[in-house]
C-alpha positions in Angstrom: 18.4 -22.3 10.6 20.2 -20.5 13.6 18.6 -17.5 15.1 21.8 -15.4 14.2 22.2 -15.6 11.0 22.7 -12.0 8.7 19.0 -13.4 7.3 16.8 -14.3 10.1 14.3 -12.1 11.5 12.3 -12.3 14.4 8.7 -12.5 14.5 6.2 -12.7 17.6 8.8 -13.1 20.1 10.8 -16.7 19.8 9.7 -17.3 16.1 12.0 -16.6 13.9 12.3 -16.8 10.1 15.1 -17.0 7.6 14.5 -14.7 4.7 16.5 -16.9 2.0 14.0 -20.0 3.4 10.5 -19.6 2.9 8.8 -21.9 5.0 4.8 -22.3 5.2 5.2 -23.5 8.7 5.5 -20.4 9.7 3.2 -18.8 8.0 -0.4 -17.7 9.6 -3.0 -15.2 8.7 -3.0 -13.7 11.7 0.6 -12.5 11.4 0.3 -11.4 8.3 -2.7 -9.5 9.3 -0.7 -7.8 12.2 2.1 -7.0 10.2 0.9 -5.4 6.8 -1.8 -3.4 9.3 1.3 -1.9 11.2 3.3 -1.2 7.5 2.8 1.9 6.0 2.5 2.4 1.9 4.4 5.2 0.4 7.3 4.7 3.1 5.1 6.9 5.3 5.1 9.6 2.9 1.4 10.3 3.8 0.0 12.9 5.5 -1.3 10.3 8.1 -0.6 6.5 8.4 -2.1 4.4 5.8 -1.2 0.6 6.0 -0.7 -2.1 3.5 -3.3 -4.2 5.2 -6.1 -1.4 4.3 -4.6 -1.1 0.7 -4.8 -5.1 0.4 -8.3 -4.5 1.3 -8.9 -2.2 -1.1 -7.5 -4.4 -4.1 -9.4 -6.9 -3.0 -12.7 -5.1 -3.2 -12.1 -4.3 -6.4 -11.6 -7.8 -8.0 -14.3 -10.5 -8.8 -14.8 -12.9 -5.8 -13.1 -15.5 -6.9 -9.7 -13.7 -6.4 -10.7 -11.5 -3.4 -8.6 -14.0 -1.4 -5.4 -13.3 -3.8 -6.3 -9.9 -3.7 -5.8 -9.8 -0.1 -2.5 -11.3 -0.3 -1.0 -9.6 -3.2 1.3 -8.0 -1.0 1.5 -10.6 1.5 5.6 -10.9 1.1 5.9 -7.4 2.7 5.0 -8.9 6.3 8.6 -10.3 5.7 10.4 -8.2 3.2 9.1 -4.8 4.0 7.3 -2.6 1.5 10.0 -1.2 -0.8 8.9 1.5 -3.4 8.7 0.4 -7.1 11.3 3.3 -7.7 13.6 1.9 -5.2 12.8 -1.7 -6.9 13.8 0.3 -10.6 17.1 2.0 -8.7 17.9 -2.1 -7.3 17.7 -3.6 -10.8 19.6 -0.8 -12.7 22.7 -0.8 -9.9 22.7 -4.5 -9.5 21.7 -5.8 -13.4 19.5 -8.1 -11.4 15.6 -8.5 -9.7 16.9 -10.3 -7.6 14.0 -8.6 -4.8 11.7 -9.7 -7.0 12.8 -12.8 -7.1 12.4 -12.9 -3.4 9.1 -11.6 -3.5 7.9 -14.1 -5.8 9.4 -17.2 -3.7 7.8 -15.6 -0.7 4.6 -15.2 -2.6 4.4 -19.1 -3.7 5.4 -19.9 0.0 2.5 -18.1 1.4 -0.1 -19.4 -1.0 1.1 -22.5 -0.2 1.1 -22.1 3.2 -2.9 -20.8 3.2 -3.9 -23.3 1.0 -4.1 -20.9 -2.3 -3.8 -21.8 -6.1 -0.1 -20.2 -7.1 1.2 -19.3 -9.5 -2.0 -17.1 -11.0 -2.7 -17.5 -14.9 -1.9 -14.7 -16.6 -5.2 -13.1 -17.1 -5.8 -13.6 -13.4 -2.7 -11.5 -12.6 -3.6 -8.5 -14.8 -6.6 -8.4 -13.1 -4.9 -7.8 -9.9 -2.7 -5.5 -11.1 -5.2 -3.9 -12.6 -6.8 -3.1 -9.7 -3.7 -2.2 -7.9 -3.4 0.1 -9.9 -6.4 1.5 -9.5 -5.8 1.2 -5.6 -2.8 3.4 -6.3 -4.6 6.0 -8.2 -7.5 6.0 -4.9 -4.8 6.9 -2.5 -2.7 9.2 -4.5 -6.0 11.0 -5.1 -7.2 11.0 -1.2 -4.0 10.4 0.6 -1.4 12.7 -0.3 -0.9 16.4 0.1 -0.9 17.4 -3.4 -2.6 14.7 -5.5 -0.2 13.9 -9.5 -1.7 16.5 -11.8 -1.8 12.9 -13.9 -2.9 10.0 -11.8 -1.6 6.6 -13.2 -5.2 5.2 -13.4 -8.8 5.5 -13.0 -9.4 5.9 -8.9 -12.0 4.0 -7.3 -15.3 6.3 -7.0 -15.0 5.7 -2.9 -12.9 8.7 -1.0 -10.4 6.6 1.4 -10.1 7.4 4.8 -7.1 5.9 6.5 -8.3 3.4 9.7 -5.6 3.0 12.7 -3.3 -0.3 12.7 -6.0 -2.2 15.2 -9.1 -1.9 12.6 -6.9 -2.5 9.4 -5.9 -6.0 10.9 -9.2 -6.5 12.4 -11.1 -5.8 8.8 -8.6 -7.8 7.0 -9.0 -10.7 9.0 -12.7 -10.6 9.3 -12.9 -10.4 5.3 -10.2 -13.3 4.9 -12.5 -15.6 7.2 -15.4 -14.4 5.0 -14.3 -15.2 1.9 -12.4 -18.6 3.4 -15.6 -19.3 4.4 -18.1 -18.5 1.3 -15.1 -20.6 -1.3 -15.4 -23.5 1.4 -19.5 -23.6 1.0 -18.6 -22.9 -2.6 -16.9 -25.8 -3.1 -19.2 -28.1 -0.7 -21.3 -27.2 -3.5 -20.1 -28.3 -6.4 
């Protein structure tokens, strides 16, 4: 890869990764971390800053253990591709006749899953359930988040009200809960 290419982008400094090459070398929790803490859902269109990290968190809480981890990363491609909307993903598909952003997103997601040592691809069931409870993480922050709430939310919210934690606790919380569930599905598996 060389560092000028249309697709490369730069991460912590020297590092550098091209976008059409997902490689789990260069993958780490900690970046992903940093960077989902510091991106903003909605496109910033909340009243205050509200960051994928946090949401990730919340998705996570929401789903049995054994997929808190995947939970965490559902959105893990967005430290690399950004977070576009689902309406701008709708306008992409109906301009171009393609997905081919999704298509990215899901070479991303098998890179990173890879890279952190995860089961991918999901079985079906499994991936319901996190949508499930993305969904459900949607209808949490529309409820809390924005200035005037859907008159129809898209799904049952989460009985929590969310408050919205600055950049440096979303990546702290999210990478004190991904070492705490690394850690319980390690002794897990010591177990068996």
């Amino acid at each position: 890869m060389t560092p000028n290419t249309p697709t490369t982008i730069w991460i912590n400094g020297d590092r550098a990764l091209d976008i059409m090459a997902p490689d789990p070398a260069a993958i780490d929790i900690r970046f992903l971390a940093g960077t989902l803490s510091r991106i903003n859902r909605f496109n910033g269109r909340t009243p205050v800053p509200y960051s994928v990290a946090q949401h990730s968190l919340l998705v996570a809480g929401l789903l049995p253990a054994r997929l808190r981890r995947h939970g965490l990363l559902h959105y893990a491609h967005e430290a690399i591709l950004g977070d576009t909307t689902s309406p701008l993903k709708a306008a992409l598909r109906q301009m171009t006749g393609t997905d081919a952003l999704s298509r990215l997103e899901r070479a991303w997601d098998a890179m990173i899953h890879e890279a952190l040592c995860l089961p991918w691809p999901l079985s079906g069931e499994d991936a319901a359930l996190i949508k499930a409870a993305d969904m459900r993480a949607l209808a949490t922050e529309m409820r809390d988040l924005m200035d005037i709430p859907p008159a129809r939310l898209p799904h049952q919210p989460d009985r929590h009200i969310l408050t919205p934690w600055p950049w440096p606790k979303a990546e702290e919380r999210f990478l004190t809960e991904w070492q705490r569930l690394t850690a319980a599905a390690t002794f897990s598996t010591a177990a068996e």
